[in-house]
C-alpha positions in Angstrom: -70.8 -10.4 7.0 -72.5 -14.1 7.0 -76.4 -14.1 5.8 -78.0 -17.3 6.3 -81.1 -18.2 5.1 -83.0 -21.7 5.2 -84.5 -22.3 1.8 -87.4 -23.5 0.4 -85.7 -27.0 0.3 -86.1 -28.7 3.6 -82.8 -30.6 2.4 -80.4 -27.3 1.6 -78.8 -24.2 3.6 -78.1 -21.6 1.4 -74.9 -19.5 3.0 -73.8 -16.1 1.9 -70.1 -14.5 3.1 -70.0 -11.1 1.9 -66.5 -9.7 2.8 -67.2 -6.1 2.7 -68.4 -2.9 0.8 -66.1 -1.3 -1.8 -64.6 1.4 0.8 -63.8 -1.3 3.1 -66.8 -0.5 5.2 -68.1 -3.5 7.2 -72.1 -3.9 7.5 -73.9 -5.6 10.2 -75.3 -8.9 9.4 -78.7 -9.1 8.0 -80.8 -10.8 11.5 -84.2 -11.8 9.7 -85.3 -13.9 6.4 -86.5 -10.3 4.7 -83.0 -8.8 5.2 -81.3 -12.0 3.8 -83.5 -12.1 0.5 -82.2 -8.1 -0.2 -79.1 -9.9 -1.5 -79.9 -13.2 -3.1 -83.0 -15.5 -4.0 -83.6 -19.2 -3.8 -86.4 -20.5 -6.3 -87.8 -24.2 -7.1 -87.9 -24.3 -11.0 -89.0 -27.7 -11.7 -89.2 -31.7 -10.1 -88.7 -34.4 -11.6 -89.3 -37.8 -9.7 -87.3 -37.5 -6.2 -85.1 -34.8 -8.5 -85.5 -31.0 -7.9 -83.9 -28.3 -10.0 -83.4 -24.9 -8.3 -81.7 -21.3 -8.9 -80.2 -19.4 -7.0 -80.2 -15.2 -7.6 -77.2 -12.7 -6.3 -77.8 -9.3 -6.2 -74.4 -7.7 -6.4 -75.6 -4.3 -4.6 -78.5 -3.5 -2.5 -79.7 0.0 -1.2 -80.0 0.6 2.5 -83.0 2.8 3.5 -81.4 3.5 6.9 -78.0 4.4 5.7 -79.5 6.0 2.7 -76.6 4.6 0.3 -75.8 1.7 -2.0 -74.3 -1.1 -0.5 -71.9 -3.3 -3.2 -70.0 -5.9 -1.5 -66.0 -6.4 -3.0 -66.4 -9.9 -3.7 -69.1 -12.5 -3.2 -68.6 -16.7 -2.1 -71.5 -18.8 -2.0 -71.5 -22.2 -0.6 -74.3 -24.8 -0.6 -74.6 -27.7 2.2 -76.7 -30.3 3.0 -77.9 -32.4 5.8 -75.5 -35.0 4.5 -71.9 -35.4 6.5 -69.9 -34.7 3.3 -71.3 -34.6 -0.7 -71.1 -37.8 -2.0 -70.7 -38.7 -6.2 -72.6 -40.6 -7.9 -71.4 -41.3 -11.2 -74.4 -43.1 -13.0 -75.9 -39.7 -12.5 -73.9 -38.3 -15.1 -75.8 -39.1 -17.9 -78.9 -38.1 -17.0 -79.2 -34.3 -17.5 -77.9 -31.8 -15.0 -76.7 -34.9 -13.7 -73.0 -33.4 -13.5 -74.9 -30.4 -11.0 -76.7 -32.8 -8.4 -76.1 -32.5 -4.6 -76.0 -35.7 -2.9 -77.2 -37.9 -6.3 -76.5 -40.9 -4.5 -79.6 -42.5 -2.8 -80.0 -41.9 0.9 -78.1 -44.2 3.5 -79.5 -47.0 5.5 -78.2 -47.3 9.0 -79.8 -50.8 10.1 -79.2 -51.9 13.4 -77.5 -48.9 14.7 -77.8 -48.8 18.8 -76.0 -48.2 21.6 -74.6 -51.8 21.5 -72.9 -51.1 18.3 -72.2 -47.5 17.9 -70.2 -46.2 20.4 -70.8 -43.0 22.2 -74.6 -43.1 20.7 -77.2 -42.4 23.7 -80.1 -43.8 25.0 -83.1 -42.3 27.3 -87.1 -41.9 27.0 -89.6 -39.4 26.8 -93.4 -39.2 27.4 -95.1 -37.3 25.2 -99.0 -36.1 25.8 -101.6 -35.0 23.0 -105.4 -34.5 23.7 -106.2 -34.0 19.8 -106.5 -36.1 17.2 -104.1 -35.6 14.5 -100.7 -35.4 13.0 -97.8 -34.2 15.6 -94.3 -33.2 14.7 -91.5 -33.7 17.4 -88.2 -31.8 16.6 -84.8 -32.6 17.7 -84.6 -29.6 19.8 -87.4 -31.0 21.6 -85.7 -33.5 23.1 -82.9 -31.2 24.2 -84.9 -28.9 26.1 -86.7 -32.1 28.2 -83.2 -33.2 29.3 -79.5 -33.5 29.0 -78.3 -35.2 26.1 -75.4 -37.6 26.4 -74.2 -38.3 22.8 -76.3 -38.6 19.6 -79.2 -40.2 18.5 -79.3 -42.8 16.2 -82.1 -42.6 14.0 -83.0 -46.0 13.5 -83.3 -46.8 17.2 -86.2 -43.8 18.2 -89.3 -45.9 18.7 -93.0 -44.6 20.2 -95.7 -46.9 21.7 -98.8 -46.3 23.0 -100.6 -48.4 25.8 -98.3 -51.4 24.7 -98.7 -50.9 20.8 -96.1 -49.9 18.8 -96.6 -46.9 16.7 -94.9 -46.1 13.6 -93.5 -42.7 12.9 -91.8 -41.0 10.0 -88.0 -39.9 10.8 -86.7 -37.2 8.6 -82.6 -37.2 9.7 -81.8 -35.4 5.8 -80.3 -38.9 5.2 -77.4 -38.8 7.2 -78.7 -41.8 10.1 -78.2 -39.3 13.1 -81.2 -37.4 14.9 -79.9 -34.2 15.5 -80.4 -30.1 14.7 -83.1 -29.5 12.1 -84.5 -33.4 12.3 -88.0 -34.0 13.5 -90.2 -37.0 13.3 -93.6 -37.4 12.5 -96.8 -39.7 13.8 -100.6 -39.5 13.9 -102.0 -39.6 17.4 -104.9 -39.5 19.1 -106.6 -37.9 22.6 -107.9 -40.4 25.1 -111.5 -42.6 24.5 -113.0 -44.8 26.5 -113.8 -47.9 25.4 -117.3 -48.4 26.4 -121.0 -47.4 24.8 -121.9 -44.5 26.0 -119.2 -42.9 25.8 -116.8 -40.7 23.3 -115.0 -39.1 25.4 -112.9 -40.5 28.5 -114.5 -39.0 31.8 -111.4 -38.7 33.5 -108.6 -37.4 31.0 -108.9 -36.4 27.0 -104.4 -37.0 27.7 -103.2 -39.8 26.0 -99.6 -40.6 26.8 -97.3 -41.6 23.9 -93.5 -43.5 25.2 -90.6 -42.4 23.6 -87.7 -44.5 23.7 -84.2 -44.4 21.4 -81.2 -46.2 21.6 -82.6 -49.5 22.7 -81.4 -52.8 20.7 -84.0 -53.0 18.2 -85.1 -50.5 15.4 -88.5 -48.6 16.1 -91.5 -49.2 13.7 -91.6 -46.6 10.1 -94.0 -45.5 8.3 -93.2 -46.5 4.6 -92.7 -43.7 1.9 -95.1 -43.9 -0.8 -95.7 -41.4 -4.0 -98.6 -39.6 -4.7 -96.9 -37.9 -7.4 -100.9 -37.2 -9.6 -98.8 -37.6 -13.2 -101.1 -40.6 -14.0 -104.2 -39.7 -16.9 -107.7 -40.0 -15.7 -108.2 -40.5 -12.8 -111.3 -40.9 -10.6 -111.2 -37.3 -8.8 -114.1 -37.2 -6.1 -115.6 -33.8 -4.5 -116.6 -35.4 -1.2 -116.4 -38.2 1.0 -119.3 -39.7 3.6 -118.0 -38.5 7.3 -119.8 -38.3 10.5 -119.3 -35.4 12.6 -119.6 -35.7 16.4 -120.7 -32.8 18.8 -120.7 -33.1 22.1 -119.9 -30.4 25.2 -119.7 -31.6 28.8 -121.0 -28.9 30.8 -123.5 -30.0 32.9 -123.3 -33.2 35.8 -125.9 -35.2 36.8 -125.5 -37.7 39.7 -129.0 -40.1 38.0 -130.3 -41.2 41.5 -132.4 -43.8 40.1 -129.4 -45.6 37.9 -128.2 -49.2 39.2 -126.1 -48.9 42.5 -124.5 -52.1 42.1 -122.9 -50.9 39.1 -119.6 -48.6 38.7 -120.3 -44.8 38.2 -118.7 -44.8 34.6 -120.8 -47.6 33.4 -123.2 -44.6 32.2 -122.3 -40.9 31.2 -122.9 -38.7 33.9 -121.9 -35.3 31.8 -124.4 -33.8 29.5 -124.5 -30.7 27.4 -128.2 -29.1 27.5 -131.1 -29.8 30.1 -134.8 -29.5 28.9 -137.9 -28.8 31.3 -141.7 -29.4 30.4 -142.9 -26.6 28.3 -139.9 -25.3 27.3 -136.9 -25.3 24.4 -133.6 -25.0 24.6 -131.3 -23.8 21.6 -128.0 -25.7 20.6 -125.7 -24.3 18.3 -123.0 -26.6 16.6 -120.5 -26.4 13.6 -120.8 -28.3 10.7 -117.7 -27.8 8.4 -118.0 -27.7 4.6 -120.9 -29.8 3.7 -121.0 -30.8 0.1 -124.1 -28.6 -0.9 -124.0 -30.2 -4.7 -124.5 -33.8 -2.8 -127.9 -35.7 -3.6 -127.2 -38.1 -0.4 -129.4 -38.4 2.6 -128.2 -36.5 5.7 -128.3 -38.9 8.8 -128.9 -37.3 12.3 -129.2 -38.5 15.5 -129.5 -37.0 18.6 -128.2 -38.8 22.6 -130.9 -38.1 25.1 -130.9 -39.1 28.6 -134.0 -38.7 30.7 -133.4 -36.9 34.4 -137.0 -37.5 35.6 -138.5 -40.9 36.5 -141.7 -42.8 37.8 -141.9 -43.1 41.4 -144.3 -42.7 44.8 -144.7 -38.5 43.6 -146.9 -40.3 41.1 -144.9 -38.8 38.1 -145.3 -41.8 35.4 -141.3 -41.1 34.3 -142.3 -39.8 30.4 -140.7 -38.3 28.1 -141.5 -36.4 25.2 -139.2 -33.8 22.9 -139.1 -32.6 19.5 -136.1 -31.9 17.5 -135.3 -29.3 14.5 -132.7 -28.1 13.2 -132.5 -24.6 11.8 -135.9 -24.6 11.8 -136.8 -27.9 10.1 -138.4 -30.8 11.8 -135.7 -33.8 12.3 -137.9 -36.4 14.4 -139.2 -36.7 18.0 -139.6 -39.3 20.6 -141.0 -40.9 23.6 -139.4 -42.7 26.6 -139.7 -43.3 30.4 -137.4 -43.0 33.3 -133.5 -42.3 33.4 -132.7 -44.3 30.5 -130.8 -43.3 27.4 -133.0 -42.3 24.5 -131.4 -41.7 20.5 -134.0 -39.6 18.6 -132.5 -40.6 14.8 -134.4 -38.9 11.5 -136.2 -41.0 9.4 -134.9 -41.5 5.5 -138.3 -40.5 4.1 -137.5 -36.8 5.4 -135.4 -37.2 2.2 -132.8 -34.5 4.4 -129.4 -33.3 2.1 -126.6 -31.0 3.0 -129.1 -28.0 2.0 -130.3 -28.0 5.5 -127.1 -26.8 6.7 -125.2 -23.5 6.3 -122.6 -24.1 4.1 -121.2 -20.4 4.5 -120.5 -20.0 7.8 -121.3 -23.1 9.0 -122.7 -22.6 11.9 -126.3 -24.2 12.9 -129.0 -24.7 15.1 -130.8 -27.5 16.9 -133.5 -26.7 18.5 -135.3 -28.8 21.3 -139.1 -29.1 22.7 -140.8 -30.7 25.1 -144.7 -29.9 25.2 -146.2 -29.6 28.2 -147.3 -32.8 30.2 -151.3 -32.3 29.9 -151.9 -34.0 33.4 -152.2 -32.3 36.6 -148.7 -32.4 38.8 -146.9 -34.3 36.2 -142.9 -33.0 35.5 -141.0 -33.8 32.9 -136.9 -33.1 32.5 -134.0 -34.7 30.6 -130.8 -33.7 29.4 -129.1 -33.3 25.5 -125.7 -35.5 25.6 -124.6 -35.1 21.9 -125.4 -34.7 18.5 -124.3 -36.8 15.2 -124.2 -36.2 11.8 -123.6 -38.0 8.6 -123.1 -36.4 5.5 -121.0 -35.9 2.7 -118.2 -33.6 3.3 -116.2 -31.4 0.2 -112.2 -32.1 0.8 -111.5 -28.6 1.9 -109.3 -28.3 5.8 -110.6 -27.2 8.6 -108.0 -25.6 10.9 -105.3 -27.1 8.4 -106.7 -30.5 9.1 -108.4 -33.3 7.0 -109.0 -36.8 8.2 -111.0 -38.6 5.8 -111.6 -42.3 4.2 -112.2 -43.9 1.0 -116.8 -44.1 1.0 -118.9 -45.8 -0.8 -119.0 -42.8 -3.4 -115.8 -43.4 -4.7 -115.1 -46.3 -6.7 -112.1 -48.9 -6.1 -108.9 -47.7 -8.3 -106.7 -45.1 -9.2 -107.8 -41.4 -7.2 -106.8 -38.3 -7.2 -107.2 -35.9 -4.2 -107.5 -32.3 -3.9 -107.0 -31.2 -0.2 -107.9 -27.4 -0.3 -107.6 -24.5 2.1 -104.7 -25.1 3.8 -102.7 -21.8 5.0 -99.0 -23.3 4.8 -97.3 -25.3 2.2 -95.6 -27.1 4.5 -98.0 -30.1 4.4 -97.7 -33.5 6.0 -100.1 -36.2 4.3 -99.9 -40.0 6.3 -101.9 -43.3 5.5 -102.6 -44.0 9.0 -100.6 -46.8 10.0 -99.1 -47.2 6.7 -97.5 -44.8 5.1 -96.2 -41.2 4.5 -97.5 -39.6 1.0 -93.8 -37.6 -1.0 -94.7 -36.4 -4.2 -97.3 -34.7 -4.2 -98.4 -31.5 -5.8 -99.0 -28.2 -3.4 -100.8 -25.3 -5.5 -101.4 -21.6 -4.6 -104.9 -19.9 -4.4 -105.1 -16.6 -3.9 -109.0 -14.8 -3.3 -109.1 -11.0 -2.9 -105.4 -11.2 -1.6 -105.4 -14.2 0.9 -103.2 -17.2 -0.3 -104.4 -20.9 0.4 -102.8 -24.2 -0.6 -104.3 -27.7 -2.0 -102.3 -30.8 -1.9 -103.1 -32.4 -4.8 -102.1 -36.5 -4.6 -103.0 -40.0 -6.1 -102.9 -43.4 -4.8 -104.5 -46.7 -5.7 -107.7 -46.9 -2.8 -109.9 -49.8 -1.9 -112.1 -51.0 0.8 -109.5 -51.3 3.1 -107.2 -48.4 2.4 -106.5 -46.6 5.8 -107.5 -43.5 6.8 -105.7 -40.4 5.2 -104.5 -37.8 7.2 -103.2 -34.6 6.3 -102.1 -31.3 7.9 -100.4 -27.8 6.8 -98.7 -25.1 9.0 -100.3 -24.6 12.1 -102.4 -28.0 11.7 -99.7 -30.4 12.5 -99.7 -30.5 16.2 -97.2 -30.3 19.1 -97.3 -32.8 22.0 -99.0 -30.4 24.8 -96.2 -31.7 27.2 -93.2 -33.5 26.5 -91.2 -34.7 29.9 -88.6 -37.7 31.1 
C-alpha cells in the first residue's frame, strides 16, 4: 500500500510503502491527507536561517472504524525526496550540527543562460494571461499544461512576463532543480486595467489587463530578488497603522451629458456614475471602510466626485447646484456649482474628523446626500454621485487575505517590523513590488472562540522610497481569470 502525503515543507514528499498487515492481508490505499496522517506525522520543530529541522512520526498500527480491527503493517520503509534531481553532499555542512542529516545542504543551482539555443529538447511557446484585480497571482506549472500541448520542458530561467511592453518581474519557485515542471509555480503582482486620464479610475471599456507569457526565448526573464525578513533583530520600530486612501466607486448608472463639448472624444469625461440626486431629495450610499485604526489621532480626509446633470439654458433654469454631504449622520461639507461640470465636495481640516466616525466593527457606513429645494419658481436641479475617497490611517490586519500598503509619514526611516494579521492560510506570499520577494518571515497562529487566523510577522530596513509591500495568504493570492495561447 503507498500513502503519500505532501508535507508542510513546500520542498519535501514524504512517501510511505506499507507492505502488508500481519495475516498477509492487503488494505486499500489511504485516498485523502486525513487517512494518510492515521499512520505517520510530519512536524516543523525549529528554523534556523535558510535551515529547517523536522520529525517525522510512524505509527506502527492504526484501528480501522470500518473494518472494526487493528491494522499493524509487517514492516515499514520510509523514503524522503525532494524537488532536487538527485541528493547532493555537501561536506562543509558537517560541522555544523545536524549537519550529517541535511537534505540537499548544498546551495541551490543556478542555470544561467539556459534556452532553447543551448539545451536541447527544452521548449518554447507563450501564453496570455488576464487579471482584473489588483494583487499577487500564482501561475502553476499545470497551468500551462492545460492551455496547450507541451513539447519538452521548461527551462526556468527563460519564463519571462511583460505587460504593455514593460517587463515584469516574477518570482520562479522550480525546488532548485532549473526546470519548470510538476509542483513549480511562479509568482508576480499585477494589476486590472486603468485609464490613464483624470477623471477616471477605472477603464470604461475593460477592467482586463493582459499579461505575455513567453519561455524559452534567448534571454533570461526579469526576477524578483529574495530578500529576509527574518524579525530576529532587537527593537525595532513596530507601527499599528499606515496612511491609505480608500477608493469607492460603482458604475451603475449612464449619462450621455448633452451639454459636454462635441468636438471632444466621449471618454475625455466619465460618463458612468453611481447615485443620481433630484431637488428636494437624498439619496443613501453605503460603502465599506476596512479596519480603520480607531486609536489614530490623524485627521480623516474625504472627498466626494460630483457631476452636475442639469444646466442653464433657454427653459430659464440658471444650471445650480447645491448638495450636502454626511456621513453616518455627521456633517462632512457641502457645495455649490453650475452646469454639467465636475464638482469635488472635500471636508475641511477644522472638522477635526478621525477614524471614530467610521464603524470599525462591521465596517460598513453611510453617506448620505441632500439637495434642498431650489426656492424659485420652475427652477430643477439634478446631478449625479461618481465616487467617494477616503484617507485615513488603516490597522495592518487583511482584508480578503490581502494587504497592500506603503511606508507613511507615521513611520520613521529605519529598521520595522510588520505584523500582517487576519490571514486564513499560512501559506503566505509577501513581495516588494518590483523588487523583491520577502523568505524568512515568521507566520503565527490565532485562534478566537475556535477560528484560527495567521500574522506574518517581517522586518526590513524602509525609507521614502521603499516600494509598495504586498502580501496575500490562501485564497488571497489570485488566479489569472483566463489563461490562453
Amino acid at each position: 500500500v503507498r500513502i503519500n502525503r505532501v508535507s508542510d515543507s513546500p520542498e519535501e514528499q514524504v512517501e510511505m510503502m506499507i507492505d502488508g498487515t500481519g495475516d498477509g492481508e492487503i488494505f486499500q490505499p489511504a485516498t485523502t491527507p486525513d487517512a494518510a496522517e492515521r499512520w505517520y506525522q510530519v512536524k516543523e520543530i525549529s528554523q534556523r536561517g535558510d535551515q529547517a529541522l523536522w520529525a517525522i512520526t510512524l505509527y506502527g498500527a492504526h484501528f480501522d472504524l470500518r473494518l472494526q480491527a487493528w491494522l499493524i503493517p509487517s514492516s515499514i520503509s520510509l523514503e524522503i525526496t525532494t524537488g532536487l534531481l538527485h541528493n547532493q553532499e555537501n561536506r562543509e555542512q558537517d560541522s555544523q550540527p545536524f549537519g550529517q542529516y541535511l537534505l540537499n545542504a548544498t546551495p541551490q543551482q543556478y542555470f544561467p543562460n539556459t534556452t532553447t539555443s543551448d539545451l536541447a529538447g527544452f521548449s518554447n511557446g507563450k501564453l496570455k494571461l488576464s487579471v482584473s484585480q489588483d494583487g499577487i497571482y500564482r501561475v502553476y506549472y499545470q497551468d500551462f499544461k492545460d492551455s496547450l500541448d507541451m513539447n519538452g520542458s521548461i527551462a526556468s530561467a527563460s519564463i519571462s512576463l511583460t505587460n504593455k511592453g514593460d517587463a515584469i518581474p516574477i518570482f520562479v519557485e522550480d525546488h532548485g532543480d532549473g526546470i519548470f515542471g510538476n509542483g513549480d509555480y511562479f509568482e508576480f503582482v499585477g494589476y486590472m486595467n486603468r485609464r490613464n486620464l483624470p477623471d477616471y479610475y477605472y477603464d470604461p471599456y475593460s477592467d482586463v489587463n493582459v499579461y505575455w507569457l513567453d519561455w524559452g526565448l534567448n534571454s533570461n526573464g526579469l526576477r524578483l530578488a529574495e530578500e529576509s525578513g527574518f524579525p530576529g533583530t532587537a527593537n525595532p520600530f513596530r507601527p499599528t497603522s499606515f496612511r491609505t486612501t480608500h477608493h469607492s466607486e460603482k458604475d451603475s448608472i449612464f449619462d450621455r451629458l448633452g451639454s459636454v463639448a462635441t468636438n471632444t472624444p466621449s471618454f475625455d469625461q466619465d460618463h458612468f456614475f453611481w447615485e443620481t440626486l433630484n431637488s428636494g431629495g437624498s439619496v443613501i450610499v453605503p460603502f465599506s471602510l476596512p479596519y480603520p485604526d480607531r486609536n489614530s489621532i490623524e485627521r480623516v480626509n474625504i472627498r466626494i466626485g460630483l457631476t452636475g446633470l442639469t444646466y442653464s439654458g433657454d427653459d430659464g433654469n440658471n444650471g445650480e447646484h447645491i448638495v450636502q454631504a454626511y456621513i453616518n449622520d455627521q456633517n462632512i461639507g457641502s457645495g455649490t456649482w453650475h452646469d454639467q461640470t465636475e464638482y469635488v465636495i472635500a471636508s475641511s481640516d477644522n472638522m477635526n474628523l478621525t477614524t471614530h466616525l467610521f464603524n470599525a466593527n462591521t465596517f460598513q457606513n453611510a453617506l448620505q446626500l441632500f439637495a434642498p429645494v431650489n426656492s424659485e419658481p420652475d427652477r430643477y436641479d439634478r446631478v449625479v454621485m461618481n465616487w467617494l475617497e477616503v484617507d485615513y490611517d488603516r490597522t495592518f490586519a487583511a482584508h480578503q487575505n490581502q494587504l497592500n500598503f506603503k511606508k507613511s509619514a507615521g513611520i520613521p526611516s529605519g529598521l520595522v517590523e510588520f505584523e500582517v494579521k487576519n490571514l486564513t492560510s499560512p501559506d503566505i506570499t509577501i513581495v516588494k513590488n518590483g523588487a523583491s520577494i520577502i523568505r524568512d518571515f515568521t507566520v503565527r497562529p490565532w485562534e478566537d472562540q475556535g477560528v484560527v487566523t495567521y500574522s506574518a510577522i517581517f522586518q526590513d530596513h524602509v525609507s521614502n522610497s521603499t516600494p509598495d509591500y504586498f502580501v496575500a495568504g490562501g485564497p488571497g493570492i489570485l488566479t489569472p481569470e483566463r489563461i490562453e495561447p
